[in-house]
VEXMARRO-288594 format. One line per 3 residues: number of its first residue (from 1); their letters; for each residue x, y, z of C-alpha. Coordinates in nm, 4 decimals. Each point is the difference from the previous one (the first is absolute). Layout:
N
NUM> a> X Y Z | ... .
This chain:
174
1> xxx> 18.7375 10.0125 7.3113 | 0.2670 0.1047 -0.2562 | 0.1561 0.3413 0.0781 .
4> xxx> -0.1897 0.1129 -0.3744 | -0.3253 -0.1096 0.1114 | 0.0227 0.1901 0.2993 .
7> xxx> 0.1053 0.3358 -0.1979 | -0.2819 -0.0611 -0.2222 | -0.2651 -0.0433 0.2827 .
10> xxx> 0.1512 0.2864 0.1531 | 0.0077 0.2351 -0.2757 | -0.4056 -0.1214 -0.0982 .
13> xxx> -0.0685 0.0907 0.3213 | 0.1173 0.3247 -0.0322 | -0.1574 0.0257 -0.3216 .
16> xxx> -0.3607 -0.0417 0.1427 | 0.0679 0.1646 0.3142 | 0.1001 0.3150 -0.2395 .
19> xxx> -0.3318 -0.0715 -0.2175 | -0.2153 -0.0143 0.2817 | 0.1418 0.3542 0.1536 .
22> xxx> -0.0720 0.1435 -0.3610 | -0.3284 -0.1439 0.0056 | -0.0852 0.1175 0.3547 .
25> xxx> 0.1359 0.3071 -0.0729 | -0.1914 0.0566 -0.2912 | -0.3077 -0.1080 0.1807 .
28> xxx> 0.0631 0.2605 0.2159 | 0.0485 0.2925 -0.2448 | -0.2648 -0.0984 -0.1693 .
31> xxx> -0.2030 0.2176 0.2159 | 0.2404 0.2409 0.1108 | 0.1537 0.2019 -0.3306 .
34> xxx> -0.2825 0.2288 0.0089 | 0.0339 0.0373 0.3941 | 0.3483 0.0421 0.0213 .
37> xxx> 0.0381 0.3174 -0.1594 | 0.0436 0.3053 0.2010 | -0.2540 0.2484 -0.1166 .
40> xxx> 0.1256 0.3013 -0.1583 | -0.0839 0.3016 0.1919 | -0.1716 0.2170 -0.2425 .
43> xxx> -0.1962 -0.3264 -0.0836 | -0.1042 -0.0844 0.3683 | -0.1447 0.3986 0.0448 .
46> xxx> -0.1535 0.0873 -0.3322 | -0.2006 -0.3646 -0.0212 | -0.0723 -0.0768 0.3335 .
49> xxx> -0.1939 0.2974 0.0623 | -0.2535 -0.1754 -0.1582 | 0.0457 -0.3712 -0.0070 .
52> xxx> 0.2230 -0.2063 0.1240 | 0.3627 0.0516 -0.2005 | 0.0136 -0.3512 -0.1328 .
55> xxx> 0.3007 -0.2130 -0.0568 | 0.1212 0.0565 -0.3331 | 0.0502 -0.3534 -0.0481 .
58> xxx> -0.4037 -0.0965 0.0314 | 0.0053 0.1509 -0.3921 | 0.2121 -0.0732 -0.2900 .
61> xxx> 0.1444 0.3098 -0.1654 | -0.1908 0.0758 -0.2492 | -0.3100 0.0425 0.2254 .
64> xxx> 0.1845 0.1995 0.1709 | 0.1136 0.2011 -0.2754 | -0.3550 0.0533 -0.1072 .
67> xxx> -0.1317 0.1199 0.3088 | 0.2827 0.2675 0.0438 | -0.0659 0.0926 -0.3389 .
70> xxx> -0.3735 0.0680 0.0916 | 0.0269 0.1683 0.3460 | -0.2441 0.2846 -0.1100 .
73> xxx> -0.3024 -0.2834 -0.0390 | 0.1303 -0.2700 0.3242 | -0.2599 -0.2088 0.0380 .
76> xxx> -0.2861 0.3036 -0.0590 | 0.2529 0.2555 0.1981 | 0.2183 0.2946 -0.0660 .
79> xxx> 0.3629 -0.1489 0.1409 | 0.2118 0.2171 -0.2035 | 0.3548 0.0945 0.0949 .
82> xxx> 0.2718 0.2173 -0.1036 | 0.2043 -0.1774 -0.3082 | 0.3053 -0.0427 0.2601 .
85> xxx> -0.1650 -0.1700 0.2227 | -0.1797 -0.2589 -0.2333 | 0.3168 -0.0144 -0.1570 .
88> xxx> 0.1787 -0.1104 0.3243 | -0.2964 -0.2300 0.1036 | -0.0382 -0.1606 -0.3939 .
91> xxx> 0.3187 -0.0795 -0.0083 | 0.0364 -0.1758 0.3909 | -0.3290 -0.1780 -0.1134 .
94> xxx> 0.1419 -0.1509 -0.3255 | 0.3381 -0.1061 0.1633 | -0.2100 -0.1519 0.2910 .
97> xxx> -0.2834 -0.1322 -0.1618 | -0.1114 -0.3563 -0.0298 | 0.1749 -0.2639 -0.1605 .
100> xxx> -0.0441 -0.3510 0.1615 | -0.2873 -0.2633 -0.1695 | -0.3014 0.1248 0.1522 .
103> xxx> 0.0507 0.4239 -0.0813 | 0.1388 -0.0466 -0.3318 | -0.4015 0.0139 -0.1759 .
106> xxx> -0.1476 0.3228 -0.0370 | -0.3069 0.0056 0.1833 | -0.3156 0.1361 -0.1002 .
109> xxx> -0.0017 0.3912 0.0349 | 0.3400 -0.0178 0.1783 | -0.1691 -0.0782 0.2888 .
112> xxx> 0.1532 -0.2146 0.2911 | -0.2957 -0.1269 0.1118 | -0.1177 -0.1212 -0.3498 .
115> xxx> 0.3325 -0.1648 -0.0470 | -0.0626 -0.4198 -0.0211 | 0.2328 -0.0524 0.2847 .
118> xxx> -0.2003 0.2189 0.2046 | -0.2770 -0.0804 -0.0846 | 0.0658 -0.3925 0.0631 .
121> xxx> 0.1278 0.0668 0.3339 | -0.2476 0.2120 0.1466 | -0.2769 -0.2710 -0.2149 .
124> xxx> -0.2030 -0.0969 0.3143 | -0.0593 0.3435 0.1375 | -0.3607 0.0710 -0.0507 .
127> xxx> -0.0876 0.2951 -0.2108 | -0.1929 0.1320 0.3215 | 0.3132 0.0324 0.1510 .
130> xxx> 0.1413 0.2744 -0.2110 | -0.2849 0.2329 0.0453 | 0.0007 0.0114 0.3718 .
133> xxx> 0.1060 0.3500 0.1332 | 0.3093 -0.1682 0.1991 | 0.1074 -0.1020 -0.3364 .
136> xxx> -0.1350 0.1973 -0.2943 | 0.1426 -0.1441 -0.2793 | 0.2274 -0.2540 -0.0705 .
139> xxx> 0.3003 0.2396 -0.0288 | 0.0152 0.0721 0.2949 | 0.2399 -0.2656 0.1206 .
142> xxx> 0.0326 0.1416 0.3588 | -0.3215 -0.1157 0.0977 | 0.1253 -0.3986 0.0012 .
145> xxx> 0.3407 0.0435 0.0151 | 0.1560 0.1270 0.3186 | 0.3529 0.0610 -0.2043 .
148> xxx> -0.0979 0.1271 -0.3166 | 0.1276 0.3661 0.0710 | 0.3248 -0.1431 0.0441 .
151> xxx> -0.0383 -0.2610 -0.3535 | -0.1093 -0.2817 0.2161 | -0.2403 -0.2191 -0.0827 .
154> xxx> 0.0388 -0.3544 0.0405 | -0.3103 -0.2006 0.2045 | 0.1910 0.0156 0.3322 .
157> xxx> -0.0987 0.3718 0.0300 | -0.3532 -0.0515 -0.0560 | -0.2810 0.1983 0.1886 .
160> xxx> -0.4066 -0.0156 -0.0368 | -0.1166 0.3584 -0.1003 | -0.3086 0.1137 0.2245 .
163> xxx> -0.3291 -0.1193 -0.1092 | 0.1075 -0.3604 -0.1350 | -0.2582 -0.2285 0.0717 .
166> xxx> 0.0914 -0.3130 0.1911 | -0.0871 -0.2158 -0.2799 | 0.1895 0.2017 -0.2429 .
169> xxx> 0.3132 -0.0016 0.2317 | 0.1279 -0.3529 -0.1125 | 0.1944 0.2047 -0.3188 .
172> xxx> 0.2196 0.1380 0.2800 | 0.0822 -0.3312 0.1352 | 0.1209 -0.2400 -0.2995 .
């Protein structure tokens, strides 16, 4: 083989060696921006006291723009905050917030769980499921996922919330 040949072969092959670590990379983020952030402090005490502090990537900015701009009606409550603190958190939550394929849609009510991604993947749990009292609602992501506190929540950290009937368990499984 001519010395050219060779330096061609060589530098394809680095090519789609490159190519395939940006694709595997990207594979990988593509479920990690919104868990890789390091929660801000005043976000991790002022909304976890009621809910879990979600990953600001899970919502695309201006959902999360709209629900710090309505913090005196959150979801039927009184979250209100002092205008330094929602300043602080509004501003963490827009510079964090959701950009990749799948967050970029507004969903319904600027609600995570009525989000089409979310929806999709959580498709074959039956609505039973999110009424039980180990579960609640479908918000509350602890229930399934052992590493949601933390932003995890990929299928490998899966648990069956109390109550799940055997036949119902297969969700868990696929």
């Amino acid at each position: 083989m001519k010395d050219r040949d060779m330096k061609t072969i060589t530098f394809l092959g680095t090519v789609l060696f490159a190519l395939a670590v940006a694709g595997a990379s990207t594979a990988a983020r593509a479920d990690s921006p919104r868990n890789a952030v390091t929660p801000l402090k005043a976000y991790a005490q002022e909304c976890s006291t009621c809910h879990l502090a979600y990953p600001p990537g899970m919502l695309p900015a201006r959902s999360w723009q709209k629900i710090m701009g309505g913090l005196d009606k959150h979801y039927g409550s009184d979250a209100s905050l002092d205008a330094a603190t929602v300043a602080e958190i509004a501003g963490w939550l827009q510079v964090n917030a959701g950009t990749y394929k799948r967050v970029r849609e507004q969903p319904p009510e600027d609600r995570i769980t009525r989000a089409e991604w979310f929806v999709h993947k959580h498709r074959e749990i039956a609505p039973s499921i999110w009424k039980l009292p180990s579960v609640r609602s479908a918000a509350n992501c602890a229930a399934c996922h052992t590493g949601a506190d933390k932003g995890r929540f990929n299928d490998d950290n899966l648990q069956v919330p109390a109550g799940v009937p055997a036949h119902l368990r297969r969700a868990w499984n696929d």
